[in-house]
C-alpha positions as CSV (number, residue, x, y, z in Angstrom):
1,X,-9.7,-27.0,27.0
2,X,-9.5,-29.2,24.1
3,X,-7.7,-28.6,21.0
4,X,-11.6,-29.2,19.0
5,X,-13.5,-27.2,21.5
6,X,-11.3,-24.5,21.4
7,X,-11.0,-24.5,17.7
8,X,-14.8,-24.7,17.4
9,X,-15.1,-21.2,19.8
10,X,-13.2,-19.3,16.8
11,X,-15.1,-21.3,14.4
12,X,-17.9,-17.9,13.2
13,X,-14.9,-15.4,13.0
14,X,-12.7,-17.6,11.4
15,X,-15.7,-18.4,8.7
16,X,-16.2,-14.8,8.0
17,X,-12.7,-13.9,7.6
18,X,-12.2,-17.2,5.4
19,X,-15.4,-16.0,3.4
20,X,-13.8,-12.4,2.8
21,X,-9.9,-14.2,1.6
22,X,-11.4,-16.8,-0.3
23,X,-13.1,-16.3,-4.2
24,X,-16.3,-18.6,-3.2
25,X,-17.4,-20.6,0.1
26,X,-15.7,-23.7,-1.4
27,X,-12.9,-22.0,-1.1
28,X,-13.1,-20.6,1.8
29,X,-14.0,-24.6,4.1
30,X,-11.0,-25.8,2.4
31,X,-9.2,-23.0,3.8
32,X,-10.9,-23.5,7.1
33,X,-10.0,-27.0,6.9
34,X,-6.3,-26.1,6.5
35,X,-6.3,-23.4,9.2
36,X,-7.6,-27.0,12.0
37,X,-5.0,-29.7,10.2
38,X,-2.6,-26.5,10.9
39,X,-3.8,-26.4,14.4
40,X,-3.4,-30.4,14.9
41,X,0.2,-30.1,13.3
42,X,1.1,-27.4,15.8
43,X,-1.0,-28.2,18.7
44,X,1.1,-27.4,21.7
45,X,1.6,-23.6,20.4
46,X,-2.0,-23.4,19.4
47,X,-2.9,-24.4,22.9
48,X,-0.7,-22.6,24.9
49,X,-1.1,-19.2,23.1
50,X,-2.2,-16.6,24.7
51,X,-4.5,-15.2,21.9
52,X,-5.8,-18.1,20.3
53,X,-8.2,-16.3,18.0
54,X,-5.1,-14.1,16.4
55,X,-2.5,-17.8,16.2
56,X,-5.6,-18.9,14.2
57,X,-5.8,-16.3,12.0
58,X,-2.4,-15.3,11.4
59,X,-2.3,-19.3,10.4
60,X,-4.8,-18.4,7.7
61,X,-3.4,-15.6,6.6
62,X,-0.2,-17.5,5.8
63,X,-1.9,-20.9,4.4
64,X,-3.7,-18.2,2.3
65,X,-0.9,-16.2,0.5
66,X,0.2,-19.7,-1.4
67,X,-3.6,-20.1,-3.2
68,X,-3.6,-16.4,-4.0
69,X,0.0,-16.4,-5.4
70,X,-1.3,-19.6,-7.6
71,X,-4.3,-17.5,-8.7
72,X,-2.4,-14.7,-9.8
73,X,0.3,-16.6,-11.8
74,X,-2.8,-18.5,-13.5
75,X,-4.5,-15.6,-14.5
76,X,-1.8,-14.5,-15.9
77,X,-1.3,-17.4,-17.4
78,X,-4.7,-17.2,-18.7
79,X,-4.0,-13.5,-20.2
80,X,-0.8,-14.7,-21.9
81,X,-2.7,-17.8,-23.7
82,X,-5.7,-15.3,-24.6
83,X,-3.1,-12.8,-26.1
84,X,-1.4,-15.7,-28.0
85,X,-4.5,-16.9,-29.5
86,X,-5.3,-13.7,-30.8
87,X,-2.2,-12.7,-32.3
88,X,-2.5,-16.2,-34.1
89,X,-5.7,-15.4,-36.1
């Protein structure tokens, strides 16, 4: 079986798991996207895996924690500009 074909059989749990990580459906193709350019980078262990389904998503889990670690920090961000405008009136 083909790297695409194979990545396509995972393709409506990988979509709902995306949809539950991700803040909008945007989000959450772009993450999808990542999860197959991830799977073309490392296609030999993709393919030869046992359990595709889990190499897929532990591979989104991990592209995901950089984009929520970004979020947080600008958020925070965020708070610390709204406090600072505040305590300037």
């Amino acid at each position: 079986m083909d790297l695409d074909s194979k990545f396509k059989d995972h393709l409506p749990g990988l979509r709902m798991r995306a949809l539950a990580l991700a803040e909008n459906a945007v989000a959450a193709e772009k993450l999808i996207r990542s999860v197959y350019l991830h799977s073309q980078r490392h296609a030999p262990e993709f393919l030869s895996h046992p359990n595709p389904r889990l190499w897929l998503l532990i591979a989104m889990e991990r592209l995901v924690e950089p984009w929520r670690s970004q979020a947080r920090s600008e958020r925070s961000l965020d708070g610390l500009w709204s406090r600072a405008m505040e305590a300037s009136w």
